[in-house]
SEKE-481389 format. One record per residue (C-alpha): x, y, z. Coordinates in pm, 1 decimal. Last residue first. Layout:
BEGIN
u|v|w
X|Y|Z
...
***
This chain:
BEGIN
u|v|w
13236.5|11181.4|4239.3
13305.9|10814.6|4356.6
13373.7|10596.9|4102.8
13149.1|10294.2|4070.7
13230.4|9978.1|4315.9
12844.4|10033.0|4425.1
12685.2|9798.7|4687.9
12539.2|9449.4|4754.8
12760.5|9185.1|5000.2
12923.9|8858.9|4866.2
13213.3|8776.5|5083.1
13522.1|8461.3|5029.0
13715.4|8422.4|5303.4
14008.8|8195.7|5160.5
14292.1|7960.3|5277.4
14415.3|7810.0|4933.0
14412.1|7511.1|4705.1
14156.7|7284.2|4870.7
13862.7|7556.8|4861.3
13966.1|7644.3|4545.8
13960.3|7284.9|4387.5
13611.8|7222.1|4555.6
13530.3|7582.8|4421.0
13603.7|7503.4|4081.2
13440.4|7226.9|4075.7
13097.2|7353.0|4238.6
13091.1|7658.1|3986.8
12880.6|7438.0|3701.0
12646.1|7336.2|3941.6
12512.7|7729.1|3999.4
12471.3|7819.1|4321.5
12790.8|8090.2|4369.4
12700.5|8199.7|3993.2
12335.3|8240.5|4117.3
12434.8|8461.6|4409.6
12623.7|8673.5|4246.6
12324.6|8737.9|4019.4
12076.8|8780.5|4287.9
12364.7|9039.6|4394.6
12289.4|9251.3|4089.2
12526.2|9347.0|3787.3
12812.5|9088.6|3938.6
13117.9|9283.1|3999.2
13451.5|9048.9|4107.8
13681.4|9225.1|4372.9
14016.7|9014.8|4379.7
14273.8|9072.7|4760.1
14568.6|8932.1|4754.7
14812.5|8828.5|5080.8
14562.1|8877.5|5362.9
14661.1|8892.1|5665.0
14338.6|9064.2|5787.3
14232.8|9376.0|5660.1
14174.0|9671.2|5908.8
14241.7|9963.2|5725.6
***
């Protein structure tokens, strides 16, 4: 509803946000995100809820 200009939009699912977390930290991710970083204008978020169905 009130999303910025934003062209694509990917949701990744961790099982816990300590584990989000830890793939952000790891050494192995600071590569990619070097590359990503100089490849595109992104707002990256890691926040803690449920992206199960609603019911």
């Amino acid at each position: 509803m009130e999303a910025r200009d934003a062209g694509r939009v990917i949701v990744v699912q961790f099982p816990s946000l300590e584990a989000a977390k830890a793939c952000y930290d790891d050494p192995a991710y600071e590569e990619a995100k070097r590359f990503a970083l100089q490849a595109s204008n992104r707002v990256l978020l890691i926040f803690e809820g449920d992206l199960g169905e609603a019911g």
